[in-house]
N, C-alpha and C positions, 0 to 999 in steps of 0.2 A: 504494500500500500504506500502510496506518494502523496504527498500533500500537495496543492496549488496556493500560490500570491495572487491576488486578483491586484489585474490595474484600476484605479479609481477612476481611470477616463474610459478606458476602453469597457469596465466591466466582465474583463473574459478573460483567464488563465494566462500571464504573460512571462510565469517564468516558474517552471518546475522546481518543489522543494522538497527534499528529503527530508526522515522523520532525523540524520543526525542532525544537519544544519537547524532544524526547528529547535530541537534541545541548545544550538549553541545561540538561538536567535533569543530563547527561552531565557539565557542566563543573562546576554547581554542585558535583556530588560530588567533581571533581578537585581541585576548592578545597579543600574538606573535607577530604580526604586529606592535603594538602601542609599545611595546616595542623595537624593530627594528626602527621603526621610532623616538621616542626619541632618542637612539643614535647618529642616524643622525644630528638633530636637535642639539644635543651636542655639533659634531662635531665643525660646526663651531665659536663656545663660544670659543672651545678648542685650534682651531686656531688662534682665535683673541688673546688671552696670552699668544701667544708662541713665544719668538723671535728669537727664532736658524734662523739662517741665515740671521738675516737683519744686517742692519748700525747703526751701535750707533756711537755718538761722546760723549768724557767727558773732563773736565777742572776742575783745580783746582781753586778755587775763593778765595781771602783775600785781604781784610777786611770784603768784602762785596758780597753779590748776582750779583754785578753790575762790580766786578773789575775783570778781567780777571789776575791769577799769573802764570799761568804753561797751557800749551795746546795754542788750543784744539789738541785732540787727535783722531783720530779716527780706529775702529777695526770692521770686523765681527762676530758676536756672533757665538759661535762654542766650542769645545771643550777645556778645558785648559784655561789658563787666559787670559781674554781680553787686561787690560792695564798693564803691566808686571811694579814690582819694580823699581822705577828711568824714567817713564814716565812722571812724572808730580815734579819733582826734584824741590825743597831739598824733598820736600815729598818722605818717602821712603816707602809708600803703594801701594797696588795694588787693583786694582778692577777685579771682576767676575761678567758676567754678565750670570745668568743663563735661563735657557727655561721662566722663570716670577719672578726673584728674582735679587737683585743686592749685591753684597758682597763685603765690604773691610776688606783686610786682611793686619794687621797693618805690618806684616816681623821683624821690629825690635821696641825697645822699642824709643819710642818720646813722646814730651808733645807738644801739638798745643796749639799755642800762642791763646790768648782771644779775639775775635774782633766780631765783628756785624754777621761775618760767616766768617765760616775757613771750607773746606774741599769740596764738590765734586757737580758740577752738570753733570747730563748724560742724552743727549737728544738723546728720540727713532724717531724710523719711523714714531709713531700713538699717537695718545690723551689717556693721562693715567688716568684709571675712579679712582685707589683708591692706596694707598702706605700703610703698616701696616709695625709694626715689626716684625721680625721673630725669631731672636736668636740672641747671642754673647753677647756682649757689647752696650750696652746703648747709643745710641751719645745723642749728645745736643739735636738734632732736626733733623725733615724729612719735605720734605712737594715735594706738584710736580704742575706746575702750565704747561699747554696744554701738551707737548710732552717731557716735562724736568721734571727729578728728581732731589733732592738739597738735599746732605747727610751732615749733619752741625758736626762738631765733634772738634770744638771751645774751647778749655780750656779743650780737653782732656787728661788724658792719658793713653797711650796705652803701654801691655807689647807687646814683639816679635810675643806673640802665638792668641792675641785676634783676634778678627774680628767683623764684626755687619754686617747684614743680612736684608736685604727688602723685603718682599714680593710688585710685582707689580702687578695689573691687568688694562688690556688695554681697550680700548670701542672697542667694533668689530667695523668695515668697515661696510657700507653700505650692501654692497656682502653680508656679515654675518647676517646684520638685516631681509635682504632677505630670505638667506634661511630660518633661523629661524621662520618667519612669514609663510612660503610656508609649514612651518614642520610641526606646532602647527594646522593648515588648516586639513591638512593630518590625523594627530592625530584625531581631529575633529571628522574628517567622519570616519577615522574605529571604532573610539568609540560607533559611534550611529549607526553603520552594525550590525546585527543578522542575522541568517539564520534562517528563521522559514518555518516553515512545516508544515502542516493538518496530527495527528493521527489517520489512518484509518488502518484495520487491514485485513488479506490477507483471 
């Protein structure tokens, strides 16, 4: 037994196919699938670390983690700079908060006085799994403890042009472990689908 392709124009048998070529036609599409469905699966990682659109609040701290000097402040993450120049005064920095990154950009030259902590916490919507550095300028110290990040920059100093850069990544929501678990399932089974077929010949 042989199988047929039909043409979509002509409507009529245009090119004879064997049952092996169908198992290897079979797989390619399995691939396809699994590959489609990964991205999915991506997706919502992709959206757990993305904060365009939510609420942040930030404050500037000194002495301490614990002392509130300037703020809080609060902005929608979005295009442009979140907490603009002279938000968080004398401090004459700014923060950006981007799609998974947070940046201060120093604007003018100052040296931040020395104390237990001197400079920024910014609390998100969601629980932050992990804080790195990214670029610029070195601070003292990072750290992020549930939904707050603490940018330490204590006994710095800073010219006009510098800045320092976070990478953030968030823990998905629940939603997200969901799908994710639903994906990896899905994966699963296309993985273990073949088409197979008895060689018998016409």
């Amino acid at each position: 037994m042989a199988y047929s392709r039909y043409s979509p124009f002509l409507g009529a048998p245009d090119v004879r196919m064997g049952a092996l070529e169908l198992v290897d036609w079979g797989f390619t599409m399995s691939r396809f699938l699994i590959a489609a469905l990964l991205a999915a699966v991506a997706s919502p990682v992709m959206a757990a670390t993305d904060f365009t659109g939510t609420s942040v609040t930030a404050s500037l701290l000194f002495p301490d983690t614990s002392t509130t000097y300037a703020g809080p402040a609060t902005a929608t993450v979005g295009g442009g700079i979140e907490f603009e120049q002279g938000t968080f005064s004398p401090a004459q920095g700014s923060l950006d908060i981007g799609t998974n990154t947070l940046t201060y950009f120093a604007n003018v030259g100052a040296v931040y006085s020395t104390a237990s902590f001197n400079g920024f916490r910014v609390d998100f919507d969601r629980a932050i799994a992990s804080v790195s550095f990214l670029g610029g300028k070195t601070p003292t110290g990072f750290s992020f403890s549930g939904n707050s990040v603490f940018l330490n920059v204590s006994g710095q100093g800073y010219d006009s042009s510098d800045f320092t850069s976070l990478s953030i990544t968030a823990v998905p929501e629940p939603a997200a472990w969901a799908m994710m678990i639903g994906g990896f399932g899905l994966i699963g089974a296309a993985s273990r689908r073949r088409l197979r077929s008895s060689v018998t010949y016409a």
